[in-house]
Structures are given as structure tokens and as C-alpha cells.
C-alpha positions as a printed NumPy array, in Angstrom:
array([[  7.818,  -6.616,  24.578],
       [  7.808,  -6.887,  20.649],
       [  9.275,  -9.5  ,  18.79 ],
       [ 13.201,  -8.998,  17.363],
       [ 12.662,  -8.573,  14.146],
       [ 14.829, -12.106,  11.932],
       [ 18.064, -11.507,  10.884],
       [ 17.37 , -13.287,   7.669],
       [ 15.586, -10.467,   6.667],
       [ 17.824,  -7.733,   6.745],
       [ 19.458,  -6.718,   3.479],
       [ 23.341,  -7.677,   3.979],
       [ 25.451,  -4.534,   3.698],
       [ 27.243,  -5.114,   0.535],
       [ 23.165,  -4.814,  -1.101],
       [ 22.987,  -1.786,   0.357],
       [ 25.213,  -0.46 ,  -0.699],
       [ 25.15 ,  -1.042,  -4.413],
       [ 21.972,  -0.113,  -4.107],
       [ 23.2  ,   3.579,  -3.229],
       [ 25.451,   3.446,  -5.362],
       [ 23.222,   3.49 ,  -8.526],
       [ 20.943,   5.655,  -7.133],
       [ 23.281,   8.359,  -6.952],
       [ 25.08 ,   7.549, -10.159],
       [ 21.723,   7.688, -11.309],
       [ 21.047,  10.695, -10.407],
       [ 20.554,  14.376, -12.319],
       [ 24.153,  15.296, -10.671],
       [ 26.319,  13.087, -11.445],
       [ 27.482,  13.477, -14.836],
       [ 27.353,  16.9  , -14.945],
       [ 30.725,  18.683, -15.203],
       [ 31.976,  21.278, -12.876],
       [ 32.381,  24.688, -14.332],
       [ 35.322,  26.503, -15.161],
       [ 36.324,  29.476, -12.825],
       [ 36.806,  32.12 , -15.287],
       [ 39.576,  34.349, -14.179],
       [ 39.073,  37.121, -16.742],
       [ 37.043,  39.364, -18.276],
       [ 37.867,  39.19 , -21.758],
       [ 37.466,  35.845, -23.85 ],
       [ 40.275,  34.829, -26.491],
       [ 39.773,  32.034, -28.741],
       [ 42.355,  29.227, -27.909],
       [ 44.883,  28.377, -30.534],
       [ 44.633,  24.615, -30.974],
       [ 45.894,  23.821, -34.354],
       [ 49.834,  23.302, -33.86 ],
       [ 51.688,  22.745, -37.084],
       [ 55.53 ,  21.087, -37.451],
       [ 57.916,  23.796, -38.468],
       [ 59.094,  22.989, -42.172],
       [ 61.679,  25.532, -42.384],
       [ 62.634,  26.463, -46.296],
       [ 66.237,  27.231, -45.274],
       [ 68.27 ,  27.276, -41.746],
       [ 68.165,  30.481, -40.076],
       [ 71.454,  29.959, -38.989],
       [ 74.008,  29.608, -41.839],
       [ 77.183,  28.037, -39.731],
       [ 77.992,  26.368, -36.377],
       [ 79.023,  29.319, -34.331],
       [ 82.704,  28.678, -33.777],
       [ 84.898,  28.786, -30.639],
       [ 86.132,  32.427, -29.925],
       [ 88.077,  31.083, -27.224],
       [ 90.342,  29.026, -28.587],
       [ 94.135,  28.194, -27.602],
       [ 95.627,  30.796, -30.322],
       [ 93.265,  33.304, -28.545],
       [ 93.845,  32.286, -24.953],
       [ 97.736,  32.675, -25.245],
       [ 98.227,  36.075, -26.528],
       [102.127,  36.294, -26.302],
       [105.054,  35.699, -23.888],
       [106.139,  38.312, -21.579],
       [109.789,  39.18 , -21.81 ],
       [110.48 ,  41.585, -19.407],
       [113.142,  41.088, -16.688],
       [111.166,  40.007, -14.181],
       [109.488,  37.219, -16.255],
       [113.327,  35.912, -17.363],
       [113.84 ,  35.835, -13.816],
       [110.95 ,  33.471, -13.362],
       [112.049,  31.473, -15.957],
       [115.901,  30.869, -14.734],
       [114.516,  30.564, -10.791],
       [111.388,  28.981, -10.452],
       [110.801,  27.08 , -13.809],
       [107.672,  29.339, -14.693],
       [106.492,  30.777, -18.041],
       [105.111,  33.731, -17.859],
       [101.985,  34.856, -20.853],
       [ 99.471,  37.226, -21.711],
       [ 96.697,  35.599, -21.797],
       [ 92.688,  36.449, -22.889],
       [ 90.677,  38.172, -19.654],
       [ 88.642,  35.272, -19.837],
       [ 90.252,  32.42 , -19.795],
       [ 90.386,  30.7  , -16.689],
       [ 93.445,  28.61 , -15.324],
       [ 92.374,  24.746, -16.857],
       [ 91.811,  26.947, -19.955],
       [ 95.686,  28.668, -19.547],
       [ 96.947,  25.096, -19.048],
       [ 95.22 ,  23.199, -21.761],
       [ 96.508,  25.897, -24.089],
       [ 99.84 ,  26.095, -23.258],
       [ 99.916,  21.81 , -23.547],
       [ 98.255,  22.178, -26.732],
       [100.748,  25.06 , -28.113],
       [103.94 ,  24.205, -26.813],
       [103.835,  20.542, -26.017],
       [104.442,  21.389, -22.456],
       [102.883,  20.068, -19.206],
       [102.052,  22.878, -16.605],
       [102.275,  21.808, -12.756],
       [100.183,  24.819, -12.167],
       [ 99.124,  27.694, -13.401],
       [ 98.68 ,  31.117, -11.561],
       [ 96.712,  34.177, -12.589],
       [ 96.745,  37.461, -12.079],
       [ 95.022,  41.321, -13.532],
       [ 97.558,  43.395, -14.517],
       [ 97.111,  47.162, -14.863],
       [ 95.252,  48.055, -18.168],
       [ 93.155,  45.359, -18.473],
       [ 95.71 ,  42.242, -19.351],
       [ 95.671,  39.097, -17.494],
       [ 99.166,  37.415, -17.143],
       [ 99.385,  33.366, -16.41 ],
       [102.238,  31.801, -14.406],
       [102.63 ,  28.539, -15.608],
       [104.897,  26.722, -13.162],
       [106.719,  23.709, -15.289],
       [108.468,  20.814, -14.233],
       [111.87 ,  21.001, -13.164],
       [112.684,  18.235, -15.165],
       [112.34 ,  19.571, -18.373]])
């Protein structure tokens, strides 16, 4: 039988390691850098130089204003019979309104133009192409 070989002799593993370690970084492969996949054919020069824009005047000359506005949305009353009715009976104003206006639009409008709080407001197409809002007021008033 041989002899076991002393304990005291072996490198400890935290040695050996480091040891690797510099071998490899060491080594003809490590700093070299991968290559770029090229993905096509042709080759076009990359733009790198990125200037601040220092405009001599603004390319646009005014805010853009609001073409939806509360005179807009509220095109007129309707008079007709059937919107007197709903007046006298169910405490509702009838208006043409803008085809796209929406009902918080409708209501914000007709508090802004009349001074008058809407309970709710309904919509509806008519023929032709005009929208007509119901706005259902308080009884109170």
C-alpha cells in the first residue's frame, strides 16, 4: 500500500482557483470582443453628431384654439310644438346642438350659457344630420 499523500500539501481551493482565474483572464481570448452579426448587405455610415434645434422663428404662429366651444356646442333652441310640450310637462329644454359634442359637453354648455343646472341630459340624431339635447332641469326652478 502507498503512503496518503499530507494534507498540508494540497493547495486549498480558494488558490486554485485564483490561479485559474488569471490564467484565463490571461489568456489570447479574453479581451477580445464578440463580433457584430451584420444583418445586411449594404453598409450606411451612422449619423452620430446630434445638434439642439435653434429654431429662427416658431413654426406654429398661435395656440390652436378650441373649435368646440360652448357658443359652438349649443347651436339654437328648438321651438317646435313638441319641444314647448317638453318644456310645460317634463321641465326639459330642448337644443340643437354640434354632432360632436357629447352629453358632459351639452351640460357644461348649457350651465355656462344660461346659468342653468341640467339634472340630465339626453341625446339623440335627428334626420339630416342634427343632434338635439334634452336637458332635463330641476323642477324647482
Amino acid at each position: 500500500m502507498a503512503p496518503k499523500a499530507d494534507a498540508s500539501k494540497k493547495a486549498d481551493p480558494k488558490a486554485q482557483a485564483a490561479k485559474a482565474a488569471k490564467a484565463v483572464k490571461s489568456g489570447p481570448t479574453f479581451n477580445r470582443k464578440a463580433k457584430k452579426i451584420r444583418t445586411k448587405v449594404t453598409f450606411h455610415r451612422p449619423r452620430t453628431l446630434k445638434k439642439e434645434r435653434n429654431p429662427k422663428y416658431p413654426r406654429i404662429s398661435a395656440p390652436p384654439r378650441n373649435k368646440l366651444d360652448h357658443y359652438q356646442i349649443l347651436k339654437f333652441p328648438l321651438t317646435t310644438e313638441s319641444a314647448m310640450k317638453k318644456i310645460e310637462d317634463n321641465n326639459t329644454l330642448v337644443f340643437i346642438v354640434d354632432l360632436r359634442a357629447d352629453k358632459k359637453k351639452i351640460k357644461a354648455a348649457v350651465k355656462k350659457m344660461y346659468d342653468i343646472q341640467a339634472k340630465k341630459v339626453n341625446t339623440l340624431i335627428r334626420a339630416r344630420w342634427n343632434q338635439e339635447g334634452l336637458c332635463q332641469v330641476d323642477s324647482r326652478l
